[in-house]
N, C-alpha and C positions, 0 to 999 in steps of 0.2 A: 822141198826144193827152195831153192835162197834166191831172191828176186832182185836184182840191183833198182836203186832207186836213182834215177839221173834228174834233177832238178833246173829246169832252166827256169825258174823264177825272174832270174837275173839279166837273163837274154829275151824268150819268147814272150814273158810275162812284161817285160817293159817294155814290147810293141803292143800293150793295148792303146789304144788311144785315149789321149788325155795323162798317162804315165809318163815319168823323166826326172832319174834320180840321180844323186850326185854321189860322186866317188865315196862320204862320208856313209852315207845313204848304204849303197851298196853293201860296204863295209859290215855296217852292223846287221845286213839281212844274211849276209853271208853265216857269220857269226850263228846266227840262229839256228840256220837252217843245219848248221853244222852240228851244234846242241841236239835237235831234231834227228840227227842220224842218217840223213842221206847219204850215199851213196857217193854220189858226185853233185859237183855246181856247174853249172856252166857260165861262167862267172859274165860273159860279156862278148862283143865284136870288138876288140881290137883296134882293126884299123879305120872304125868309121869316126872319132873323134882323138883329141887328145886326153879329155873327160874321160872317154870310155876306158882307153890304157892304161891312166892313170888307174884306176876302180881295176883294171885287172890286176893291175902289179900290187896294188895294197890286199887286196885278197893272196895272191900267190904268195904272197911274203910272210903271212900272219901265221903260217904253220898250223892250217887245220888238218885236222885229223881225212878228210874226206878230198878224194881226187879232186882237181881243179879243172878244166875243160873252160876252150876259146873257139867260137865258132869262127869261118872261115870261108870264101869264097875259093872254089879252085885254082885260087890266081897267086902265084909265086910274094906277090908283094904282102898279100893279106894273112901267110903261113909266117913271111917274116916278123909283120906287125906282132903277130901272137906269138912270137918266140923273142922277139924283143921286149915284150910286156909278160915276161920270164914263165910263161908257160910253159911245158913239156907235154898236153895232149890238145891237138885239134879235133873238133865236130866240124867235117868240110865237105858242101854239100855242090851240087850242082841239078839243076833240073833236068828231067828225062823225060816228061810225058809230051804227046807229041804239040800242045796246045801250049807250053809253056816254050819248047824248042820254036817254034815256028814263029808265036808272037810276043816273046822278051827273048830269047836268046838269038832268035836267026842264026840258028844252028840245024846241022843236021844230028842224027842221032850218031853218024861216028864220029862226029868231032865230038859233042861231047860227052861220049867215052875215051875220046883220048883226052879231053883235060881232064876229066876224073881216074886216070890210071897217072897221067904227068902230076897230080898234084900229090897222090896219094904215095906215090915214088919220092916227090922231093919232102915232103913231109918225115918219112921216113932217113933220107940222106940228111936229114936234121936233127934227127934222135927221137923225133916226137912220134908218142903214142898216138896212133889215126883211127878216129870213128869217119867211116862214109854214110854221107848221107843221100839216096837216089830222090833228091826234092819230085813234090808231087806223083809219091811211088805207086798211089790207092788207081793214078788214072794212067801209069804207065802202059804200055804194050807188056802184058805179061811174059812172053818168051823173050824180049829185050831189057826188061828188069833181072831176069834171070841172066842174063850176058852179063849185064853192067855188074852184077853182083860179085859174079864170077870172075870178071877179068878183074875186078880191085882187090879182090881177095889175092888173086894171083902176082899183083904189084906190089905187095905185101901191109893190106890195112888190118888194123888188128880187130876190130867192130863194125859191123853193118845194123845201119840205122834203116828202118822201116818208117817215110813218113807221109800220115794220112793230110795231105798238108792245108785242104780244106772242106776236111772232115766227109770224103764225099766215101767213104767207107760202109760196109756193113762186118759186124763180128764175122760170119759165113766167109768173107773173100781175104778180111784180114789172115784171118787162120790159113788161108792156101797159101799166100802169097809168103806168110811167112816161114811156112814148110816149105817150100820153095826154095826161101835165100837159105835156110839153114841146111839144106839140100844142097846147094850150091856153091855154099864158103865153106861150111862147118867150122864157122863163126860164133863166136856170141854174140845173137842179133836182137835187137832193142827194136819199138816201137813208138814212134812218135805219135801220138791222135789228137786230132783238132775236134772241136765239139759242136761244129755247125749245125748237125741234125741231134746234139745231145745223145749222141752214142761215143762220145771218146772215152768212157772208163771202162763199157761194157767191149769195147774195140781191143782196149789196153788188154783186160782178161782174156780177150780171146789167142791175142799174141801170145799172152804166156803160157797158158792153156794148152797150148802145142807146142811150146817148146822155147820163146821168147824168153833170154836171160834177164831184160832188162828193160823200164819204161820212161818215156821222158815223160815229166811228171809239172806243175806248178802249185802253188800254196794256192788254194780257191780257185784254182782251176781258171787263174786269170791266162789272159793273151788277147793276142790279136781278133776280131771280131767277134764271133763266140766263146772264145778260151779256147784251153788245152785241156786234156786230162788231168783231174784237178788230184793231188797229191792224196790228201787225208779221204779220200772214197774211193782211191786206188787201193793205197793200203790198209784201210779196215776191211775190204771186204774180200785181201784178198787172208787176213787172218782170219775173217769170222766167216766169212761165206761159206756153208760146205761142199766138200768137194772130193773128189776121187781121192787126191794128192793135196798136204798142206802146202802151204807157201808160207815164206817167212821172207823178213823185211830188218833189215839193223835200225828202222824206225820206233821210234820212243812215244807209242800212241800216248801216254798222258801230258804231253807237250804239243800235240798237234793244236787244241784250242786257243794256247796260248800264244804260237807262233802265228796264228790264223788272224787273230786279232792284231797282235803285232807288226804284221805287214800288210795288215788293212791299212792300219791307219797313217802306216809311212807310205803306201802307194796313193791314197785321197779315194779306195773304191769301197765302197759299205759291201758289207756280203749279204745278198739278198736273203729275207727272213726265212725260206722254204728251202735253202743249202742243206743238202744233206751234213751229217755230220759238226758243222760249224756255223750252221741257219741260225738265226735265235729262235725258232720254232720248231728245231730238230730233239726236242727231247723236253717240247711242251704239250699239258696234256689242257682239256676244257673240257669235252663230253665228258658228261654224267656217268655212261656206263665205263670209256676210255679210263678214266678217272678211278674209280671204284676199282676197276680189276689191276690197274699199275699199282696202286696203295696194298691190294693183296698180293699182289707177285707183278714188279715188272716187267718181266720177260711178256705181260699178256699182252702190252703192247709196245713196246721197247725190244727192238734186233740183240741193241747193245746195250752195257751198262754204260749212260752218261761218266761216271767217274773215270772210265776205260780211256779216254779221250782229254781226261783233264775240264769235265764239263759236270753240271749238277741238274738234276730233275728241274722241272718248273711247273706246279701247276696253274693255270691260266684261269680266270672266272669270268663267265656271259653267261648267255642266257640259256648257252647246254648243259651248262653245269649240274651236279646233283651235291645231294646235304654234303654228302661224305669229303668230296673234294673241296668245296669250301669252307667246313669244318677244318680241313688239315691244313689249306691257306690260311684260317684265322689262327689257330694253333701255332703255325711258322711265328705271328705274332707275339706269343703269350697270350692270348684271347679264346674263351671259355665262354661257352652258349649252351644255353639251355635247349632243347628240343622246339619251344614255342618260339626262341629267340633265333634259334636257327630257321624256321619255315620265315620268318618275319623278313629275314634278311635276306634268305633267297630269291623270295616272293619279288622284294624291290630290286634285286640284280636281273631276273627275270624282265620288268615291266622298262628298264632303263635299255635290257637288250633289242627289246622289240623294238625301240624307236630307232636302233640303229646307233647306240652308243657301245664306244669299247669301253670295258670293266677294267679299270688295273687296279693293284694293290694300294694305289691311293683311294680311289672311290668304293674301293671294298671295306674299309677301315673307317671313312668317313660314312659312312652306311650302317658297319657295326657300331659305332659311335653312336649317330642315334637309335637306336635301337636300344644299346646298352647302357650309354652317358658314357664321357667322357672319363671317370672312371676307370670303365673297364678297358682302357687302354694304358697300358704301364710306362712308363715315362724314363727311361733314363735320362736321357740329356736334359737339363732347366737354362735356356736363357737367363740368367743372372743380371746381365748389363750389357749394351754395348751403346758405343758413340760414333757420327762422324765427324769429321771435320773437311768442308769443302769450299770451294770460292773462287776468285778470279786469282789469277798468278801464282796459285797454292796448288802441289799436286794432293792431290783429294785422301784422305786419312781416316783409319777405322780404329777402335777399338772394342773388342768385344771378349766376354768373360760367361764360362760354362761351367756349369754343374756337372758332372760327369760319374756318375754313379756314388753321387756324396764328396764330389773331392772336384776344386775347384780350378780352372785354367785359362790364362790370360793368353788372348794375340791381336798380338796389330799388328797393320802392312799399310800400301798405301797399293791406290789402283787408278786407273785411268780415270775412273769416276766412282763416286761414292759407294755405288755397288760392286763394281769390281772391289775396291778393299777393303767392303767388308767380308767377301766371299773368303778374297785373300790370307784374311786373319783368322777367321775358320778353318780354312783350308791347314795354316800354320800348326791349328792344335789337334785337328784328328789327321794330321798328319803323320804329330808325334803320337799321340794315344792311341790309334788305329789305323794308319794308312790308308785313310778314307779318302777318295777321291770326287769331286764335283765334274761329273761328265758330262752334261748336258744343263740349259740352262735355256729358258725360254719364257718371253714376256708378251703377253697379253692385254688389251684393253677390252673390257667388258662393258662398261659405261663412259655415255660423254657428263661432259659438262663442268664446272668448277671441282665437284668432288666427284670426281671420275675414280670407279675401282679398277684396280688390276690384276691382274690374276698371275700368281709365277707358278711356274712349275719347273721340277730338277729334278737330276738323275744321281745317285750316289751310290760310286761300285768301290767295293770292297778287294783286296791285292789276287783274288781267287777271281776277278770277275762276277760275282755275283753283286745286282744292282736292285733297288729298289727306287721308285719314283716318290714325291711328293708335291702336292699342290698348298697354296696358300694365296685370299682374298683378302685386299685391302684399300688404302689412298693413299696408303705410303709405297714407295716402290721398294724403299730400301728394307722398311721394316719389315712389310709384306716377303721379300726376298730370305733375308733372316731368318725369318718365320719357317719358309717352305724348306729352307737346307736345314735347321735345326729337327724341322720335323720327319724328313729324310735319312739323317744321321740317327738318331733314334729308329727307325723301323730295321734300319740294315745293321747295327748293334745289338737290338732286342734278338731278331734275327739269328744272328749270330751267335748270342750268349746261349741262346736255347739251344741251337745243336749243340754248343761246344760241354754245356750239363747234360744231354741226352748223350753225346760222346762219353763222357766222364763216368754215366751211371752204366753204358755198356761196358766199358772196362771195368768199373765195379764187380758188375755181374760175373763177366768172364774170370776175373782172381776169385772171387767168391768161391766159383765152381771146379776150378782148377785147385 
């Protein structure tokens, strides 16, 4: 069975609060999500600004591949907004339960059934493709949700929307109500779910489950106070989950991490670390034995394959770790331990976890360091030189010069202050060399007094999303700074080289053998 995937990112997703994006905005999320494979958008409300029409009409007009959709008040002026901001399908909803009729609408239940049969008529005397929507359907009168269904079916709308509208659902009632309307229209009826009690995706499955064509969906499952049904744990599970019947999606799973992150970071909402599918701890491991059994087969604790997703393994190191998972952390390095260097090293991440410290691949490394020396850590990048220049009435000037696996590269820039362009000028060269990005960047004071140290610590992700941190201590801010991105650029490099030779020698292997 083939699921339609209806996406209001665009709409419901920009009632979270603290969200409000501009036509440009819009635009390019559209873009993606279209990449991504939805189904439909629902691009916007029309006639609540001239912002917002504008953002419809640029979307209608870009020729994407995927339906376009304008939500809609039952009200003749807001069908026109949306056909003057050149759409051709309304989402247009009106409230039916009796707590929304009595205190926002002061209405009775047959008026408004006749504005939801008047709108869904003039909708239609318009050319336009009509989704109903019976707002607040989860808390309506069941035998008069079944009316309103049936008479707009009968007015002639072409989709009935199902909407849990906050979230006050169970999967059990979702599934009647929705045999029900399909009962009742012999429609393709869609499912909206809010996530107030954190059932809107297990909600969503249960609509389709019995016969639901189609679910309103968001990228992280943003929206209005709890979110919506979040898009990427709708559609993984309903490919991977098993089940009587598949389901299938024209969604392009190994894009969904990267769209996820993409309109994180143009919405201003981080995706909390324990997200399914797009968490950053959704496909990290730490326990010892966790650890052990992914490295022999990941399915032993992995649903999915991270790749499946556009996403990569991570293992994590504290103080549940065991040899073997930190062995294959140090390894991600180029870093090789002995049996007695390996107890040595776990011994000290162990006695750092107790006190209640997180381990990351910086203090794992400076750990193997001492242990090892300095050494046994391999060095691609070499600092060679860098300079600033800064002052009064001068904007602040960097140059700086790397070693980059024997072969040498100059960048300057100028930045708001000294540190900024020297980052800037770095940034310049493993831009061109690697497309390395400085995502995070944070400064610390650890000591007072005249020669007060400071401590920086950065983030460097790689065009795949994969990131590695670095820290570096000193008196200098600038050099210190320097220090900690050169040392960063190096770990997500070495990193990299080694799978790209572990890559290289499996296809070795495979022509070998073929």
């Amino acid at each position: 069975m083939k699921v339609r995937i209806f996406d209001t990112t665009l709409r419901d997703g920009e009632q979270t609060v603290g969200v409000s994006l501009s036509p440009d905005q819009k635009l390019s999320i559209a873009k993606k999500l279209d990449e991504l494979g939805v189904d439909a958008i629902e691009a916007g409300f029309p006639v609540i600004s001239e912002g917002e029409s504008k953002a419809v009409k640029m979307i209608t007009s870009e020729g994407l591949s995927c339906e376009i959709a304008g939500l809609t008040r039952t009200i003749k002026g807001d069908i026109d907004a949306a056909v003057d901001s050149g759409l051709n399908y309304i989402h247009t909803f009106i409230a039916t339960s009796d707590i929304h009729l009595q205190y926002k609408l002061q209405m009775t239940r047959e008026q408004a059934l006749e504005k939801a049969i008047e709108a869904v008529e003039y909708g239609k005397s318009r050319g336009l493709q009509v989704e109903f929507s019976a707002e607040d359907a989860t808390r309506t009168d069941r035998d008069f949700l079944k009316q309103v269904f049936g008479d707009v079916a009968k007015a002639g709308a072409d989709r009935i929307d199902i909407p849990d509208t906050v979230g006050y659902s169970t999967p059990e009632y979702i599934a009647e109500i929705t045999k029900d309307a399909i009962a009742a229209t012999q429609l393709p009826v869609s499912v909206h779910c809010h996530n107030d009690f954190g059932l809107a995706v297990a909600n969503a499955l249960s609509g389709i489950h019995v016969g639901a064509a189609c679910a309103h969906v968001t990228i992280n499952g943003i929206g209005e106070r709890a979110g919506n049904a979040s898009l990427e744990e709708l559609s993984m599970a309903l490919q991977c989950l098993p089940q009587d019947q598949k389901y299938e999606t024209n969604i392009k799973s190994e894009l969904i991490y990267d769209t996820s992150r993409y309109i994180s970071k143009i919405v201003g909402i981080k995706v909390q670390p324990n997200k399914a599918i797009v968490g950053d701890n959704a496909f990290g491991h730490e326990s010892g034995i966790h650890t052990h059994g992914v490295l022999n087969n990941p399915l032993t604790y992995e649903p999915i394959s991270p790749e499946l997703v556009g996403r990569t393994r991570q293992l994590r190191i504290g103080k549940h770790a065991g040899i073997h998972g930190m062995n294959a952390m140090l390894e991600e390095f180029g870093v090789k331990t002995t049996d007695d260097q390996s107890k040595q090293i776990l011994e000290k991440i162990k006695v750092l976890g107790d006190q209640g410290q997180q381990i990351t691949d910086v203090e794992l490394l400076s750990i193997a360091s001492d242990v090892l020396g300095e050494k046994g850590i391999k060095k691609i990048v070499q600092l060679s030189a860098f300079s600033v220049s800064t002052g009064i009435g001068i904007m602040p000037y960097a140059f700086v010069k790397l070693n980059i696996d024997g072969e040498d590269f100059i960048g300057t820039d100028y930045g708001v202050g000294p540190v900024d362009a020297a980052l800037n000028a770095i940034q310049k060269i493993t831009g061109k060399v690697s497309e390395l990005k400085i995502t995070d960047y944070r400064l610390a004071s650890i000591s007072g007094g005249a020669t007060a140290l400071c401590e920086v610590t950065i983030t460097v992700e790689d065009p795949q999303g994969n990131s590695v941190s670095a820290k570096s201590v000193g008196e200098d801010i600038v050099t210190t700074s320097v220090k900690a991105v050169v040392d960063g650029i190096n770990r997500i490099m070495l990193k990299n080289m080694l799978k790209e030779k572990q890559l290289n020698w499996i296809w070795l292997l495979m022509w070998w053998y073929v």
